[in-house]
C-alpha positions in Angstrom: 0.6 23.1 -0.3 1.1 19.2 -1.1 1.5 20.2 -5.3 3.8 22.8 -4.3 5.8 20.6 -2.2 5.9 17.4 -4.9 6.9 20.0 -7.6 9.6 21.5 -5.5 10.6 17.6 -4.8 10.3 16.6 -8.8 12.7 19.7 -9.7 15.0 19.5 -6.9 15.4 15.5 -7.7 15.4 16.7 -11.7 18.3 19.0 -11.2 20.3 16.0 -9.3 19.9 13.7 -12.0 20.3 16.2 -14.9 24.1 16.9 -12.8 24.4 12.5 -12.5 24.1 12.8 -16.5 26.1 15.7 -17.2 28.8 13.2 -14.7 28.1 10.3 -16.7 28.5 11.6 -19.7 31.6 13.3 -19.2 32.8 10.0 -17.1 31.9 7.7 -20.4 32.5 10.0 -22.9 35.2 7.3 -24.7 33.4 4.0 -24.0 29.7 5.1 -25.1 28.5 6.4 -28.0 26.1 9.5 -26.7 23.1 8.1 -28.2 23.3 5.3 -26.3 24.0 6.8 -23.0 19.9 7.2 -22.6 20.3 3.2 -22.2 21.6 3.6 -19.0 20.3 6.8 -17.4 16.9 5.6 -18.4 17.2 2.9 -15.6 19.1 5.0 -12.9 16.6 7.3 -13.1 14.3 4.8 -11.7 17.0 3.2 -10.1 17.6 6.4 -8.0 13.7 6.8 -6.9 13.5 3.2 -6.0 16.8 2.7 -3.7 16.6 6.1 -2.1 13.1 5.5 -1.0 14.0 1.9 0.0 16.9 2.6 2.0 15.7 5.9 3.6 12.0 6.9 2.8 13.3 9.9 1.1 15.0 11.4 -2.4 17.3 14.6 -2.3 14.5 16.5 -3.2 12.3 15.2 0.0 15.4 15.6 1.8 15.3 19.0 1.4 11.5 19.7 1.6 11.7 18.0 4.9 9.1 15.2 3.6 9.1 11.1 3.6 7.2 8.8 1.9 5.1 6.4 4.4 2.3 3.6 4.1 -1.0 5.2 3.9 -2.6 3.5 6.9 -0.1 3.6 9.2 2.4 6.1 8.1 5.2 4.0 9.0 7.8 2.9 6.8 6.9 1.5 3.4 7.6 -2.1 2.6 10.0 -3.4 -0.2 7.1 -4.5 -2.6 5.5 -1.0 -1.9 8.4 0.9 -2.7 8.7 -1.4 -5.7 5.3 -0.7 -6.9 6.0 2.7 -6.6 8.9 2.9 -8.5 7.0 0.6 -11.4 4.1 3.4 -11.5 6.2 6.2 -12.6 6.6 4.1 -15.8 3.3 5.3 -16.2 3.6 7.8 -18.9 0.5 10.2 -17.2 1.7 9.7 -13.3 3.1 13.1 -13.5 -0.1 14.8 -14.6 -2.2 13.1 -12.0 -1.2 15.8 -9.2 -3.3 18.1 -11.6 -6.6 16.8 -10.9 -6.3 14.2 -7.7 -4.4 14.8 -4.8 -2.7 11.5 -5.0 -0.8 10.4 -8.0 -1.0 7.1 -9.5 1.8 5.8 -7.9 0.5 6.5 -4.3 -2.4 5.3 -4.6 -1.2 1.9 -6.5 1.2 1.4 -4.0 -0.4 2.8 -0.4 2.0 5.7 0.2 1.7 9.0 0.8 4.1 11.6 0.9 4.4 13.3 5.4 6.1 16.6 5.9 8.5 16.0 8.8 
């Protein structure tokens, strides 16, 4: 239930930032070349994940799944550094792929989170 739920999250949060590029590009069309537009949706990609779990424990996607990311131990709110650890773990090329074999991905279990249905 928890791998269907993440994959519903990582499409649902996919879809919103494949619209934020389509936006961007359209938006920036005159004053970047499109081969360099990568240079900035690269970073709002993890710019997205980071604030929206900051500032409200959830993405769109989570949003919409009715689930929240909380500390492990205590499953309250997760600090700044947590979040921020989080967000620095999906750099990691193979976080994705970890749902396949371990119920926590990398950047849960780096960072002390988990992911609570509401």
């Amino acid at each position: 239930m928890k791998k269907r739920i993440r994959l519903y999250n990582f499409l649902i949060d996919s879809a919103v930032f494949f619209m934020v590029v389509i936006i961007f590009s359209i938006l920036l069309k005159d004053h970047v070349a499109q081969e360099h537009l990568k240079y900035i949706m690269i970073p709002l990609y993890y710019l997205y994940y980071f604030v929206m779990e900051w500032t409200t424990g959830q993405t769109i996607g989570k949003m919409i799944t009715k689930s929240k990311v909380v500390t492990s131990n205590t499953e309250e709110k997760p600090t700044l550094s947590s979040i921020l650890i989080r967000t620095l773990c999906r750099f990691i090329p193979v976080d994705f792929f970890t749902y396949l074999f371990i119920p926590m991905g990398i950047h849960d279990k780096v960072s002390n989170t988990e992911l609570k249905q509401l």
